[in-house]
Biopython code that builds the backbone (N, CA, C, O; Angstrom):
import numpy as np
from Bio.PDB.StructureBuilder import StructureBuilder

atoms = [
    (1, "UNK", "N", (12.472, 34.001, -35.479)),
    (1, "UNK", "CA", (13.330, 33.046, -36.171)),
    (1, "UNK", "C", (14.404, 32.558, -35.200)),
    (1, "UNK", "O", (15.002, 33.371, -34.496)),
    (2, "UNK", "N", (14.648, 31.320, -35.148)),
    (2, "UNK", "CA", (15.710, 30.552, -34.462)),
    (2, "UNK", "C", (17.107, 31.366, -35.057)),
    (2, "UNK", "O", (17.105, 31.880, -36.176)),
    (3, "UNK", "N", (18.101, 31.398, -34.291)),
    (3, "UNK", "CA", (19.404, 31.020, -34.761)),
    (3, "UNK", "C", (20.196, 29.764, -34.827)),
    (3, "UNK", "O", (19.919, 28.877, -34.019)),
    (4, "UNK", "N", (21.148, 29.581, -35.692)),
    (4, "UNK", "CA", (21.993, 28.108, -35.524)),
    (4, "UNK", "C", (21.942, 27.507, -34.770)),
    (4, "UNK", "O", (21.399, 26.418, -34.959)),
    (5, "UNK", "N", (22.467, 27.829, -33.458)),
    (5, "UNK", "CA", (22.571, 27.796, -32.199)),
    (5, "UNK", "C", (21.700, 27.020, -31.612)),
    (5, "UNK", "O", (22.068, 26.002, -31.027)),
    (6, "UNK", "N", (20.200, 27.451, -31.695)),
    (6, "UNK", "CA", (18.983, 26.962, -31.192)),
    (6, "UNK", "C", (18.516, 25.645, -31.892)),
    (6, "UNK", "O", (18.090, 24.599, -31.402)),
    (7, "UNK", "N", (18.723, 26.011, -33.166)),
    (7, "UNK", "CA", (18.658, 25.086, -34.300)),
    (7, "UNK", "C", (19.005, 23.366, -33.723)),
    (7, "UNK", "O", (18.438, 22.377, -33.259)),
    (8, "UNK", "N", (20.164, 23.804, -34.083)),
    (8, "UNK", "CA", (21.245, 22.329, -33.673)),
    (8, "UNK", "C", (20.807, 21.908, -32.423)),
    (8, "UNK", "O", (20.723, 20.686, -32.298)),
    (9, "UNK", "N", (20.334, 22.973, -30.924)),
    (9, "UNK", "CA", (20.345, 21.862, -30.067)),
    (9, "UNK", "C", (18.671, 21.443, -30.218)),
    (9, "UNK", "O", (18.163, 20.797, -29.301)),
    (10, "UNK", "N", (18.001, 21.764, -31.181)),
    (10, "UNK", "CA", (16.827, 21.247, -30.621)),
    (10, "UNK", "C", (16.625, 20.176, -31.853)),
    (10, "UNK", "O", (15.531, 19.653, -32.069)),
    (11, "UNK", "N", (17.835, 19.899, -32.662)),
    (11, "UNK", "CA", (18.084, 18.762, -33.629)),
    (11, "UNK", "C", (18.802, 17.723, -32.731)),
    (11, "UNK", "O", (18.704, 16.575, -33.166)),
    (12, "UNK", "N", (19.458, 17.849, -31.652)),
    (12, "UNK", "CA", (20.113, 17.397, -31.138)),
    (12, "UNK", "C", (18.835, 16.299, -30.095)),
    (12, "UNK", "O", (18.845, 15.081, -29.916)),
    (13, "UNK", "N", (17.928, 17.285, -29.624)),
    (13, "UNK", "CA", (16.709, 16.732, -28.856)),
    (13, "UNK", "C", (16.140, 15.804, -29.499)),
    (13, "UNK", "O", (16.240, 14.615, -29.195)),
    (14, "UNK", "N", (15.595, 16.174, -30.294)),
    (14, "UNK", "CA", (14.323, 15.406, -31.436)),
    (14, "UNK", "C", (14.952, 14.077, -31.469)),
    (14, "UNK", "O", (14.515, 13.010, -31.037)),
    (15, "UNK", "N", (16.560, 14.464, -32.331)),
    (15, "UNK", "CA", (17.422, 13.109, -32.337)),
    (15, "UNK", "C", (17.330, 11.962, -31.168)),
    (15, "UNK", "O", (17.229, 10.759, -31.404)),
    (16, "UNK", "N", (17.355, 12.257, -30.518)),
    (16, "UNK", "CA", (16.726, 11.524, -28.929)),
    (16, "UNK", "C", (15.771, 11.219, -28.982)),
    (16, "UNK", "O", (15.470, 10.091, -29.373)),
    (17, "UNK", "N", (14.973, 12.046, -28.636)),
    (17, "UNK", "CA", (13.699, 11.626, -28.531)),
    (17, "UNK", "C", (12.981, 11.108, -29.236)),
    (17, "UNK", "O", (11.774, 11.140, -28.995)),
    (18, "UNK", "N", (13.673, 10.212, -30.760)),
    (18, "UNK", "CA", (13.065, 9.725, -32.023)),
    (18, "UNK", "C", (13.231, 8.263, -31.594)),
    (18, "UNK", "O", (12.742, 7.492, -32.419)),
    (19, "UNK", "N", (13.794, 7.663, -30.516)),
    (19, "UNK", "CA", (14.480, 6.205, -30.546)),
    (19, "UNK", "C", (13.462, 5.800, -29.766)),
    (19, "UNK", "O", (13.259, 6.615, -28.865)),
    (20, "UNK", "N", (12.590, 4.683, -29.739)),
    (20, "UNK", "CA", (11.775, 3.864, -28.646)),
    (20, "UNK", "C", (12.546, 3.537, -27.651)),
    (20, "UNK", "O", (11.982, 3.707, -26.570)),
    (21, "UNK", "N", (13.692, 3.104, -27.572)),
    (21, "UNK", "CA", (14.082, 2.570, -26.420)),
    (21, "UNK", "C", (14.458, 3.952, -25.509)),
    (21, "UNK", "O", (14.075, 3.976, -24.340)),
    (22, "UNK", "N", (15.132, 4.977, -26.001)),
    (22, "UNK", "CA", (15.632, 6.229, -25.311)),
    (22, "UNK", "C", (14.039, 6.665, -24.409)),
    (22, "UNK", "O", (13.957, 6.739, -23.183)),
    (23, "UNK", "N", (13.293, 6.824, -25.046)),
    (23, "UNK", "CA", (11.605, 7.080, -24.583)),
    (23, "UNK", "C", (11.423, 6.296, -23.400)),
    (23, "UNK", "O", (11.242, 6.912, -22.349)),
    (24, "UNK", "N", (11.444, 4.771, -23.382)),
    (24, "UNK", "CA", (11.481, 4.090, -22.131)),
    (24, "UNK", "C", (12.210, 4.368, -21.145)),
    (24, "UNK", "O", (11.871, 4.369, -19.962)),
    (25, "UNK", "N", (13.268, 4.622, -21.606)),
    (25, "UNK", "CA", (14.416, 5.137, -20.468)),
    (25, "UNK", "C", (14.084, 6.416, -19.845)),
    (25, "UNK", "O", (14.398, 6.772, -18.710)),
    (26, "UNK", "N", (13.408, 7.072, -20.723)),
    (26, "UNK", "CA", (12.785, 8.645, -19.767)),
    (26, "UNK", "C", (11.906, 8.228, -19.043)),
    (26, "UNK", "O", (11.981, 8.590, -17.869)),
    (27, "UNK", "N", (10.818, 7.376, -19.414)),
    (27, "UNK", "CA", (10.096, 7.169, -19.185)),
    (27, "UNK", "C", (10.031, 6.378, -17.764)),
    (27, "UNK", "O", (9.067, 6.545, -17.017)),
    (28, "UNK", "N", (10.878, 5.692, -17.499)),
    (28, "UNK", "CA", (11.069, 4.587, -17.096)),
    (28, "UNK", "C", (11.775, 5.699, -15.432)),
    (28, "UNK", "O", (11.176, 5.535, -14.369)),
    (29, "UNK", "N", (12.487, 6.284, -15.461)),
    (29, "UNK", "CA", (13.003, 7.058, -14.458)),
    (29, "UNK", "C", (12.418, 8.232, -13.999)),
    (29, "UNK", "O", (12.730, 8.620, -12.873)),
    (30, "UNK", "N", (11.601, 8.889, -14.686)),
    (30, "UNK", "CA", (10.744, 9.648, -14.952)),
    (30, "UNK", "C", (9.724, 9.312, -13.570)),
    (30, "UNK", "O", (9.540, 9.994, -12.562)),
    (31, "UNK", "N", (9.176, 8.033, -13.950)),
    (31, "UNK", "CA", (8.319, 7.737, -12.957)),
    (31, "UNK", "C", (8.494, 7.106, -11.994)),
    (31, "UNK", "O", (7.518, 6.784, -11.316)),
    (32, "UNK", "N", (9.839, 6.711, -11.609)),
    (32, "UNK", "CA", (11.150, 6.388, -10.836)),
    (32, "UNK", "C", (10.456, 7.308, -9.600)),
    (32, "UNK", "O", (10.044, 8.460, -9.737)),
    (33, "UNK", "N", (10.433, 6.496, -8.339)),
    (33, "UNK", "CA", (10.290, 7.659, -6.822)),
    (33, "UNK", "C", (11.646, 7.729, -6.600)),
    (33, "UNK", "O", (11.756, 8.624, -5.762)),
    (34, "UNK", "N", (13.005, 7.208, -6.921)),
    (34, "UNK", "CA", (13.811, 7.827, -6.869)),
    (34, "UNK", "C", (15.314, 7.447, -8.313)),
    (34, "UNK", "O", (15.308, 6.543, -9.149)),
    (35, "UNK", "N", (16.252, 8.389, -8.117)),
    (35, "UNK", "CA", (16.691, 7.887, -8.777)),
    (35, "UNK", "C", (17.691, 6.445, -9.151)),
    (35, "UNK", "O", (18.530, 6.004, -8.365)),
    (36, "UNK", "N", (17.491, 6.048, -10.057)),
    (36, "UNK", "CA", (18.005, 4.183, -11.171)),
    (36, "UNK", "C", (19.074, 4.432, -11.520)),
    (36, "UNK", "O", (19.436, 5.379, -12.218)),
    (37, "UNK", "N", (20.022, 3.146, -10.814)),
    (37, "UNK", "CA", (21.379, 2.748, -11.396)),
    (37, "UNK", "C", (20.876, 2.737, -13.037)),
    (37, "UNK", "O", (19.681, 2.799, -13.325)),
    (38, "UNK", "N", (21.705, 2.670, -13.828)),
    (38, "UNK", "CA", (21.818, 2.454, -15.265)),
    (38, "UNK", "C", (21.405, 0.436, -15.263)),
    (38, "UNK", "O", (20.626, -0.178, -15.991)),
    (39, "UNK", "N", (22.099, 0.041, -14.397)),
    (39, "UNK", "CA", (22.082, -1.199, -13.704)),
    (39, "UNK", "C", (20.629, -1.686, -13.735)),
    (39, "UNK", "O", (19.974, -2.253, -14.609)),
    (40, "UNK", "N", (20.418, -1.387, -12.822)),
    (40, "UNK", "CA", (18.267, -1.300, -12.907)),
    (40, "UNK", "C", (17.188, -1.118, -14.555)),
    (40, "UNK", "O", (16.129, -1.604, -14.952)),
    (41, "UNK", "N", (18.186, -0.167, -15.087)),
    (41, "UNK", "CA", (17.462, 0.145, -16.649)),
    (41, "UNK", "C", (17.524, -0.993, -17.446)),
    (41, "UNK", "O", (16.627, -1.674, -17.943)),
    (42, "UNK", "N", (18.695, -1.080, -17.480)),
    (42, "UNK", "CA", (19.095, -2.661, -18.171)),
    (42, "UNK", "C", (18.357, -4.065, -18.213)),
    (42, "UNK", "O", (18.044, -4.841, -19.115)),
    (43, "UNK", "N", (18.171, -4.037, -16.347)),
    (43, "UNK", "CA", (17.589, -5.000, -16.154)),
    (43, "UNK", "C", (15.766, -5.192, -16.254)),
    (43, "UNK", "O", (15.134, -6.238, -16.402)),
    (44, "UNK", "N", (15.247, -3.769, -16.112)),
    (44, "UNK", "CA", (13.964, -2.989, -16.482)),
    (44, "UNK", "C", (13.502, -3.797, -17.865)),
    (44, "UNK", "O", (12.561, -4.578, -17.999)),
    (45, "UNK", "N", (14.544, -3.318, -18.916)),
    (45, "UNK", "CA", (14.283, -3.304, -20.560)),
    (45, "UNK", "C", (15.091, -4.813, -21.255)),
    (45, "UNK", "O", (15.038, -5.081, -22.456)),
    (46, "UNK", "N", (15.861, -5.734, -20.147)),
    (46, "UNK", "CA", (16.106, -6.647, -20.790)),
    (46, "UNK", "C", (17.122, -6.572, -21.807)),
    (46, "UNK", "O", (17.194, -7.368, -22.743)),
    (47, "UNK", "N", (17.788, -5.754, -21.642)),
    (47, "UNK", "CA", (18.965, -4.879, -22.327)),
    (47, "UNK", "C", (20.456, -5.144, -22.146)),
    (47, "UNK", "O", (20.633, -5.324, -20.941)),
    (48, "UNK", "N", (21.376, -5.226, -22.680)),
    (48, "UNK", "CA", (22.757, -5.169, -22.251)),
    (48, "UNK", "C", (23.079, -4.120, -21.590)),
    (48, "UNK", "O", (22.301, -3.186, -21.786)),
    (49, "UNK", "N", (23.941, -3.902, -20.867)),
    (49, "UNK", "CA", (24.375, -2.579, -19.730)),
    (49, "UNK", "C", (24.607, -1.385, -20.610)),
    (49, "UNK", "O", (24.199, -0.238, -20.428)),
    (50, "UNK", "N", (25.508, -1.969, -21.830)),
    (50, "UNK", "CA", (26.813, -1.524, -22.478)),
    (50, "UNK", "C", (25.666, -0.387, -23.789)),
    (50, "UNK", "O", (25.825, 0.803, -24.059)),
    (51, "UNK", "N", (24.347, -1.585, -24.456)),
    (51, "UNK", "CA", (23.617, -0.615, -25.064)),
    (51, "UNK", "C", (22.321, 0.567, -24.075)),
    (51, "UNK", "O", (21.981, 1.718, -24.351)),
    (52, "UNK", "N", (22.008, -0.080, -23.243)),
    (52, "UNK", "CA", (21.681, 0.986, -22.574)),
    (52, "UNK", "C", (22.447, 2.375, -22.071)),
    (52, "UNK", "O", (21.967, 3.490, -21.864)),
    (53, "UNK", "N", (23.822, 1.894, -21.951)),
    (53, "UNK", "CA", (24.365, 2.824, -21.868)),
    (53, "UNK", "C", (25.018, 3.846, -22.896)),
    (53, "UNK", "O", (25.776, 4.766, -22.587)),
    (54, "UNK", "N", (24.544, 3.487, -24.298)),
    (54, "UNK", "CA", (25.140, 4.308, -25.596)),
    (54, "UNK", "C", (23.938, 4.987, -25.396)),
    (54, "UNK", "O", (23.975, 6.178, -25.703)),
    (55, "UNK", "N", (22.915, 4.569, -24.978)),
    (55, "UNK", "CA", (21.412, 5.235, -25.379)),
    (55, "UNK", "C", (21.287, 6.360, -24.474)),
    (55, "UNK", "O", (20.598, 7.312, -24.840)),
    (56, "UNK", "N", (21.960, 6.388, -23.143)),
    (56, "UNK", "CA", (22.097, 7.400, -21.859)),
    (56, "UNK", "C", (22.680, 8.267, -22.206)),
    (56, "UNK", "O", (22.123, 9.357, -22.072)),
    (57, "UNK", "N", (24.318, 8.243, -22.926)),
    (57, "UNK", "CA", (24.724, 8.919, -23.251)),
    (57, "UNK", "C", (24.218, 9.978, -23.980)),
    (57, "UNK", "O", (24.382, 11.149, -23.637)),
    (58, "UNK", "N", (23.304, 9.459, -25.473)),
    (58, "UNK", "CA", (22.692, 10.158, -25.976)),
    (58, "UNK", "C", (21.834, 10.775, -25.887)),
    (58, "UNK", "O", (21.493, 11.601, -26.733)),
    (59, "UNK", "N", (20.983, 10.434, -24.355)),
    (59, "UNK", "CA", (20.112, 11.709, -23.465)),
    (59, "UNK", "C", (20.796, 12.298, -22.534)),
    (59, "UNK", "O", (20.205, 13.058, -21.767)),
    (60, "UNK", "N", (21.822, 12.132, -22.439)),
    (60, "UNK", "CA", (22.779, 13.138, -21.544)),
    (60, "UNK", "C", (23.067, 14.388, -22.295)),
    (60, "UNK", "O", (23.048, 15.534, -21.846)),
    (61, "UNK", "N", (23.369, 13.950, -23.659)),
    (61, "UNK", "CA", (23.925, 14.915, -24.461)),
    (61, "UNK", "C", (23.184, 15.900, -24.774)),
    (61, "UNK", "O", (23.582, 17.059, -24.664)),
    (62, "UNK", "N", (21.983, 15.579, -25.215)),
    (62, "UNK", "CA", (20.285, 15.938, -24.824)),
    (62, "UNK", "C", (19.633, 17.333, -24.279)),
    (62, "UNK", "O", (18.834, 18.235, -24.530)),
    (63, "UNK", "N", (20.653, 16.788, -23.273)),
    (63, "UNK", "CA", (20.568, 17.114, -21.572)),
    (63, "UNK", "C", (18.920, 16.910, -21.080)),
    (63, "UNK", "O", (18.408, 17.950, -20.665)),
    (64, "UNK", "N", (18.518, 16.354, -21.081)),
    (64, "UNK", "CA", (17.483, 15.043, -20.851)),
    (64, "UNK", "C", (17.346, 14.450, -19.478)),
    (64, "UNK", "O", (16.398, 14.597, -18.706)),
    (65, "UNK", "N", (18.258, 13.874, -19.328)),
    (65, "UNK", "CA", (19.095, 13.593, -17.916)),
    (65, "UNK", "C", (20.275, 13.606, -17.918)),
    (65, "UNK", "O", (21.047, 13.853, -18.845)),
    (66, "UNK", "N", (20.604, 13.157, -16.167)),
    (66, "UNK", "CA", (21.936, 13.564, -15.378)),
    (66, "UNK", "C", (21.946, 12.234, -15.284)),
    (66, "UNK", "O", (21.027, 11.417, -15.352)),
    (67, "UNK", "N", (23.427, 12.078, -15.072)),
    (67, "UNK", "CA", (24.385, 10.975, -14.526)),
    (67, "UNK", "C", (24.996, 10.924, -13.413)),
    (67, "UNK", "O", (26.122, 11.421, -13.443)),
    (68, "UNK", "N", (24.633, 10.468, -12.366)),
    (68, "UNK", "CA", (25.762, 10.851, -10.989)),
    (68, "UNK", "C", (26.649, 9.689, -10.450)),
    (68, "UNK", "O", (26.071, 8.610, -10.324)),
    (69, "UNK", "N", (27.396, 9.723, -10.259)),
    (69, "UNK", "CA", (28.605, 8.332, -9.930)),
    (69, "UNK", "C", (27.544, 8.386, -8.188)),
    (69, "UNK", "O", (27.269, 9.412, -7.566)),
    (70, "UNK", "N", (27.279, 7.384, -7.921)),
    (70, "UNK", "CA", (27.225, 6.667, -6.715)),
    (70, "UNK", "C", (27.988, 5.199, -5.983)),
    (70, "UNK", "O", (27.274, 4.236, -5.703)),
    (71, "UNK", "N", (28.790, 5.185, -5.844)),
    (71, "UNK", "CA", (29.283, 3.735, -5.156)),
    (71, "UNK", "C", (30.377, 3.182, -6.769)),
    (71, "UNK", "O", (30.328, 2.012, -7.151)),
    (72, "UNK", "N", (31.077, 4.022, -7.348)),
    (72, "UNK", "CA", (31.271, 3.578, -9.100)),
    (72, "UNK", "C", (30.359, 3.026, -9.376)),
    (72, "UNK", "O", (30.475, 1.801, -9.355)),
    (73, "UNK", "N", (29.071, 3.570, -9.750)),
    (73, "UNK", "CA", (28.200, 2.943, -10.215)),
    (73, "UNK", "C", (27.358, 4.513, -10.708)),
    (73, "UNK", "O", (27.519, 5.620, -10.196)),
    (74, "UNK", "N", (26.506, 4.158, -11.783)),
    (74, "UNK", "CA", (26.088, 5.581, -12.389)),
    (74, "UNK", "C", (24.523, 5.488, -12.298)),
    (74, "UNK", "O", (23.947, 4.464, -12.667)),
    (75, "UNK", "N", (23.880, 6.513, -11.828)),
    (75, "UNK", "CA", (23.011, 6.724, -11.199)),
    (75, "UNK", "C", (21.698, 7.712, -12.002)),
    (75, "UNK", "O", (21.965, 8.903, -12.163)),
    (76, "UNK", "N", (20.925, 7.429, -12.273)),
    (76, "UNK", "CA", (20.075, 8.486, -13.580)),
    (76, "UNK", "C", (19.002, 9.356, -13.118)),
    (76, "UNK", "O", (18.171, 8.739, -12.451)),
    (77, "UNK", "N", (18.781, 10.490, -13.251)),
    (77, "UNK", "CA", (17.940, 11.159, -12.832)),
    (77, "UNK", "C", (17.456, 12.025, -14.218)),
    (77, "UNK", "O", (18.140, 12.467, -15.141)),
    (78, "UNK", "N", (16.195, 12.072, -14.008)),
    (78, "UNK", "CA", (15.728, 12.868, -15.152)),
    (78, "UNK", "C", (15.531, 14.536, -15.390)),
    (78, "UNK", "O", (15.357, 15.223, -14.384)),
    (79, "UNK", "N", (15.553, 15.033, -16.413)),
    (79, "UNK", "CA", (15.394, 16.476, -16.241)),
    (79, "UNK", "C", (14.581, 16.986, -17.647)),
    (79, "UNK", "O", (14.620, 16.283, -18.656)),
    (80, "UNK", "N", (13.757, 18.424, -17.611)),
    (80, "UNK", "CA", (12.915, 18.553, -17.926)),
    (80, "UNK", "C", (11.455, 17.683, -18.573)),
    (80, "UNK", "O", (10.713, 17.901, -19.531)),
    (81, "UNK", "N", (11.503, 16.731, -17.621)),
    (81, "UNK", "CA", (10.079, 15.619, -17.300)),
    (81, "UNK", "C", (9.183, 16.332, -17.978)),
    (81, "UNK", "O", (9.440, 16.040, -19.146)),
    (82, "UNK", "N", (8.182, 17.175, -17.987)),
    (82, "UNK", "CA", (7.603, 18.151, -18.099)),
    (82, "UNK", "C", (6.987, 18.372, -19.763)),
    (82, "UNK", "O", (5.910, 18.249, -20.346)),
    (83, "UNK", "N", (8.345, 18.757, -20.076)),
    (83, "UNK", "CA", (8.526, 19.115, -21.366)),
    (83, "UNK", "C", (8.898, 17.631, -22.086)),
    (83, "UNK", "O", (8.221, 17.717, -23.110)),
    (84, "UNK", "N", (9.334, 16.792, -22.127)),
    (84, "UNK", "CA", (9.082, 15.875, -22.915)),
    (84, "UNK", "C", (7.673, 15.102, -22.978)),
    (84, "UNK", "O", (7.234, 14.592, -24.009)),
    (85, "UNK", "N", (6.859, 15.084, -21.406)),
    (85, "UNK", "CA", (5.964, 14.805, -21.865)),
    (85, "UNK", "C", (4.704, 15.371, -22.599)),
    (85, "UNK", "O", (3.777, 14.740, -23.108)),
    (86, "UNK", "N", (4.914, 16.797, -22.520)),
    (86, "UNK", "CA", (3.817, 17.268, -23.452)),
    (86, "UNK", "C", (4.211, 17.207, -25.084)),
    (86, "UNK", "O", (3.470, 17.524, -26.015)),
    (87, "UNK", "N", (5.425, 16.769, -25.153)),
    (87, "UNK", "CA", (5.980, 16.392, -26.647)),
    (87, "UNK", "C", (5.006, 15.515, -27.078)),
    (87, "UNK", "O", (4.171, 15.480, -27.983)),
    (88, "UNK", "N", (5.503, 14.537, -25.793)),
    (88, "UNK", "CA", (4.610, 13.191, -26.218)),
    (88, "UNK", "C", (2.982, 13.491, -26.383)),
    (88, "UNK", "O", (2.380, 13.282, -27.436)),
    (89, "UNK", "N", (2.394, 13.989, -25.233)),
    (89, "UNK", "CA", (1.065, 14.197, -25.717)),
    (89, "UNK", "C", (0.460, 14.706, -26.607)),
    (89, "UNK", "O", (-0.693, 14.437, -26.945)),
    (90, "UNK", "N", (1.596, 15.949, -27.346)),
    (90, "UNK", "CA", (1.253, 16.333, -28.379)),
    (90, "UNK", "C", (1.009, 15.869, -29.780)),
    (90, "UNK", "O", (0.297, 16.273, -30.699)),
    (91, "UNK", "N", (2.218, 14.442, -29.553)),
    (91, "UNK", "CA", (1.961, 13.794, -31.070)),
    (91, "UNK", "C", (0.628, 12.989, -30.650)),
    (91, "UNK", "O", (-0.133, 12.879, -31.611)),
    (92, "UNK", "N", (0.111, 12.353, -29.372)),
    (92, "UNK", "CA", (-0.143, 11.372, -29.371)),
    (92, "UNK", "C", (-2.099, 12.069, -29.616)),
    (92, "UNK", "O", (-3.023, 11.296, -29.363)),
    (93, "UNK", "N", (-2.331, 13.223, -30.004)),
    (93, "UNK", "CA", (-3.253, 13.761, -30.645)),
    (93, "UNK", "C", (-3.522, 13.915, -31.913)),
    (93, "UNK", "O", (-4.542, 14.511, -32.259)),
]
sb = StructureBuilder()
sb.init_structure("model")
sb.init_model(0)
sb.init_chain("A")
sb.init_seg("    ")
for serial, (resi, resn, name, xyz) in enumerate(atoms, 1):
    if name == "N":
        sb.init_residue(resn, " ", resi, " ")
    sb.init_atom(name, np.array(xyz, "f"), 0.0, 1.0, " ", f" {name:<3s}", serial, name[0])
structure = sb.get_structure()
């Protein structure tokens, strides 16, 4: 049995990982040879900076991916790749 604890953050995941556009954005850096300004995502998905960037936040929080300041400019790298995509393959059975 889970505790609270476990509970919430993997409500916290799902919550993420329920949005199409958040999915592209993994997706999208994921297969990135290196890591994408937020700048690049935007321009990727045809997006405003400002909503791509509510959507980052909410895979940051995730912890999904990282954010790194480069040049004042924010920089995305992905984390546990792996595991979201066997999420995905799993529904997609």
């Amino acid at each position: 049995m889970y505790d609270e604890k476990e509970i919430s953050y993997a409500s916290i995941i799902f919550a993420a990982l329920s949005n199409p556009t958040r999915l592209k954005i993994l997706s999208i850096i994921s297969k990135a040879k290196k890591p994408l300004h937020i700048k690049a995502i935007a321009k990727i998905l045809k997006m405003d900076y400002a909503a791509i960037y509510r959507h980052i936040n909410v895979l940051k929080k995730a912890n999904l991916l990282q954010i790194s300041e480069v040049d004042r400019s924010g920089v995305l790298s992905p984390l546990h790749v792996e595991v979201v995509k066997q999420l995905i393959q799993q529904e997609m059975q």
